[in-house]
C-alpha positions as CSV (number, residue, x, y, z in Angstrom):
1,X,49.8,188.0,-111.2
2,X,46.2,186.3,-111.6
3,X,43.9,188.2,-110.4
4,X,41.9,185.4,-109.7
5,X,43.7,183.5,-107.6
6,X,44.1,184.2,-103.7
7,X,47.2,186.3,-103.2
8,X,49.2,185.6,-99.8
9,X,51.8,187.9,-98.6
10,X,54.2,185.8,-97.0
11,X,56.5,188.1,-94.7
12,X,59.9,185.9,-93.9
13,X,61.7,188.6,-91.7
14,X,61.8,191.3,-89.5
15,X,63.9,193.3,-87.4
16,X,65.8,191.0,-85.3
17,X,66.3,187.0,-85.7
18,X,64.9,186.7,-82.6
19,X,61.3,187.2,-84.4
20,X,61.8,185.2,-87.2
21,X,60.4,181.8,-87.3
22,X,62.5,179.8,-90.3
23,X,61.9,179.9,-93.6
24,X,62.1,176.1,-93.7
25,X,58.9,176.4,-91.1
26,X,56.9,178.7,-93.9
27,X,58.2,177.0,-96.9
28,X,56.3,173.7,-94.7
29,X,53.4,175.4,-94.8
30,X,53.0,176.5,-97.7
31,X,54.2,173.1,-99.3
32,X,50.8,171.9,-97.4
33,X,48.8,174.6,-98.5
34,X,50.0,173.9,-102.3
35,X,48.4,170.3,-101.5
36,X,45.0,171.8,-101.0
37,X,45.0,175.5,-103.0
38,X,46.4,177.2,-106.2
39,X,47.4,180.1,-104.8
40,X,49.8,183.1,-105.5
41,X,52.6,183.9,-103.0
42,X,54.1,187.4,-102.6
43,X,57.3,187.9,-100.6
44,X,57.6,191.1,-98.9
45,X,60.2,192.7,-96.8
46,X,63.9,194.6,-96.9
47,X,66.9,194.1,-96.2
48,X,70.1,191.2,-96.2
49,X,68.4,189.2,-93.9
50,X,65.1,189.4,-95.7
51,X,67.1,188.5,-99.4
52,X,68.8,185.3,-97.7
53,X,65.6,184.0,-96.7
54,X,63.2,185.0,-100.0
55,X,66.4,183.1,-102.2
56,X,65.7,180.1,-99.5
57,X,62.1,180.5,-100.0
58,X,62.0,180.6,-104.0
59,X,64.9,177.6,-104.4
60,X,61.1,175.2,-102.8
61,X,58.6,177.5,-104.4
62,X,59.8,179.3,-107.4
63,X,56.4,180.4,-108.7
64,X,56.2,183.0,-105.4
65,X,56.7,186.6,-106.7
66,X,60.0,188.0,-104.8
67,X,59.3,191.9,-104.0
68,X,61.8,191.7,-101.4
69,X,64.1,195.0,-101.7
70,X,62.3,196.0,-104.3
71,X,59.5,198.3,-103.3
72,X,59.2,201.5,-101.0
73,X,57.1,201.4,-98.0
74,X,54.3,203.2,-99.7
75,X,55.2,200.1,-102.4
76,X,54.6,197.3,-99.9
77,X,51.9,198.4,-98.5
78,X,50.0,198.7,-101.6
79,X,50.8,195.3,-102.3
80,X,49.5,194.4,-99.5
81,X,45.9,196.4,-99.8
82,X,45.4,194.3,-102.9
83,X,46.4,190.7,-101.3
84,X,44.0,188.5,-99.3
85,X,45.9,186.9,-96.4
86,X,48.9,187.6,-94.7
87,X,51.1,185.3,-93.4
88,X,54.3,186.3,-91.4
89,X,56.3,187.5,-88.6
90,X,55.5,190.7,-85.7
91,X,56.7,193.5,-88.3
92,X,55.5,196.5,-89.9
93,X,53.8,195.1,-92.7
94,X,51.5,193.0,-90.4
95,X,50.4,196.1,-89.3
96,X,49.5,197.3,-93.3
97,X,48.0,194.2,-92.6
98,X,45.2,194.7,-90.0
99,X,44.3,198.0,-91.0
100,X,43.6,196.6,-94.8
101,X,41.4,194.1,-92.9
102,X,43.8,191.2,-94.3
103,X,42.9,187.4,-93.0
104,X,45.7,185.1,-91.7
105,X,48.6,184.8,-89.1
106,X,51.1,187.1,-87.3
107,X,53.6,184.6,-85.5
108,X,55.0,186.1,-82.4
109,X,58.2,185.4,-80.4
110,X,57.1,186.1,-76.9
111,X,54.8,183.5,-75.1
112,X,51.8,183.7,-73.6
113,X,52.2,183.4,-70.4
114,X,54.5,186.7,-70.3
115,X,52.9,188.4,-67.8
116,X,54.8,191.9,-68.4
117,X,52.7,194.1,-70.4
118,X,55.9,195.8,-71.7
119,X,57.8,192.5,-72.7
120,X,54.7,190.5,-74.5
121,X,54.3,192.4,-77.4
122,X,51.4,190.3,-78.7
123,X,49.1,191.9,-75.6
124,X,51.2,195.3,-75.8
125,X,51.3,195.9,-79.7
126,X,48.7,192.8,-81.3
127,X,47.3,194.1,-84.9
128,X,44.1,195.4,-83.1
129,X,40.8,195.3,-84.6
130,X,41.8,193.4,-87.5
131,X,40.9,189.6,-88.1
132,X,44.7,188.8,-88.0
133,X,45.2,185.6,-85.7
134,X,48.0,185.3,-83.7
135,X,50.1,182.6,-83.0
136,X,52.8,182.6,-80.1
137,X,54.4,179.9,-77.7
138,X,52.5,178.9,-74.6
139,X,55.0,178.8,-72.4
140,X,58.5,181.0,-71.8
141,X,61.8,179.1,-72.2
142,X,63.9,179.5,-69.5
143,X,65.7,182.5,-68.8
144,X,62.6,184.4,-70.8
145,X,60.0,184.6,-68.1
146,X,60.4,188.7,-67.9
147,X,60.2,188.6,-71.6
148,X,62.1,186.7,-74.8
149,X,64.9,189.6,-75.1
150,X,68.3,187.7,-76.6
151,X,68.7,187.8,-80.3
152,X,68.4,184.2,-81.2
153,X,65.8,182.0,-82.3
154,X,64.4,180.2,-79.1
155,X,61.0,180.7,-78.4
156,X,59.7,181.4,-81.1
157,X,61.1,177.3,-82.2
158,X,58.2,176.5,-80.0
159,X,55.8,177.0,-82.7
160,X,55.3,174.0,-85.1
161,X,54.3,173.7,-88.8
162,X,51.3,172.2,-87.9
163,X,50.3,175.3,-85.3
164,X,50.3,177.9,-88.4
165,X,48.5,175.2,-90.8
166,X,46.2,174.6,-88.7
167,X,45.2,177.9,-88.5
168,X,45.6,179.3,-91.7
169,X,43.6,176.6,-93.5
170,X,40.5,177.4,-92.2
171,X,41.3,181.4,-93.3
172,X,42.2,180.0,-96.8
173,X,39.5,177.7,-97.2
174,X,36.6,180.2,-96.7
175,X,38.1,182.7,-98.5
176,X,38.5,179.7,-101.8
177,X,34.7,179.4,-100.9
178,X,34.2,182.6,-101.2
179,X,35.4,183.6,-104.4
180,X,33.7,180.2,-106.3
């Protein structure tokens, strides 16, 4: 890794396809990003699900480092305290996240205009206190308005490429600033 370079975790999946926006959505992204930055990407996470998508991932951007079941817990979250931005899914490690005080986007299933405190797990369980920005749809598809429970990718399809770039430029951009 280059230590001077801006490291992004890029988290693909978490605990239920429901949550997961699709890899061809972050491999977008970053394909934008690389336009603009030279930066490093790290992929994080565990699990069959989680090796599918990093093999996805690295086919469009084989210079990413793949740590995907390959580190412990303790592991990951290390990696994480010596990254810069984060850039994935409502999971664990967005949590390591915010409490390492890491910039960037945690894209959530449930939309905003959940009402049910118990359901819209951005209000319930956001990474608090942390400059983590989140991203979730505006609305509720039908048959979601208590809550986006089935395990399918739905709402979640609601957020576009252009949403998470358009947020995470900005985050990347100061940062570049910051370190010239």
């Amino acid at each position: 890794m280059d230590l001077n370079k801006l490291r992004i975790i890029v988290n693909l999946s978490t605990s239920t396809l429901s949550k997961d926006w699709p890899t061809e959505r972050y491999i977008a992204v970053v394909n934008l990003l690389r336009k603009n930055f030279d930066l490093e990407y790290i992929l994080i996470g565990a699990g069959d699900t989680a090796e599918c998508y990093a093999k996805q991932f690295l086919k469009a951007v084989p210079e990413a480092h793949n740590f995907v079941n390959q580190t412990t817990i303790l592991q990951t979250a290390e990696i994480i305290h010596h990254s810069n931005i984060y850039i994935g899914g409502d999971t664990g490690p967005a949590h390591f996240a915010a409490a390492y005080k890491l910039n960037g986007v945690v894209i959530y299933k449930v939309a905003k205009d959940i009402q049910n405190d118990m359901e819209n797990f951005a209000k319930r369980l956001y990474p608090w206190q942390s400059p983590l920005k989140i991203i979730q749809p505006d609305h509720a598809l039908h048959g979601c308005e208590r809550g986006c429970l089935e395990n399918v990718q739905h709402c979640i399809l609601q957020i576009d490429i252009q949403t998470v770039y358009d947020v995470i430029y900005p985050i990347i951009e100061k940062q570049v600033r910051g370190k010239s």
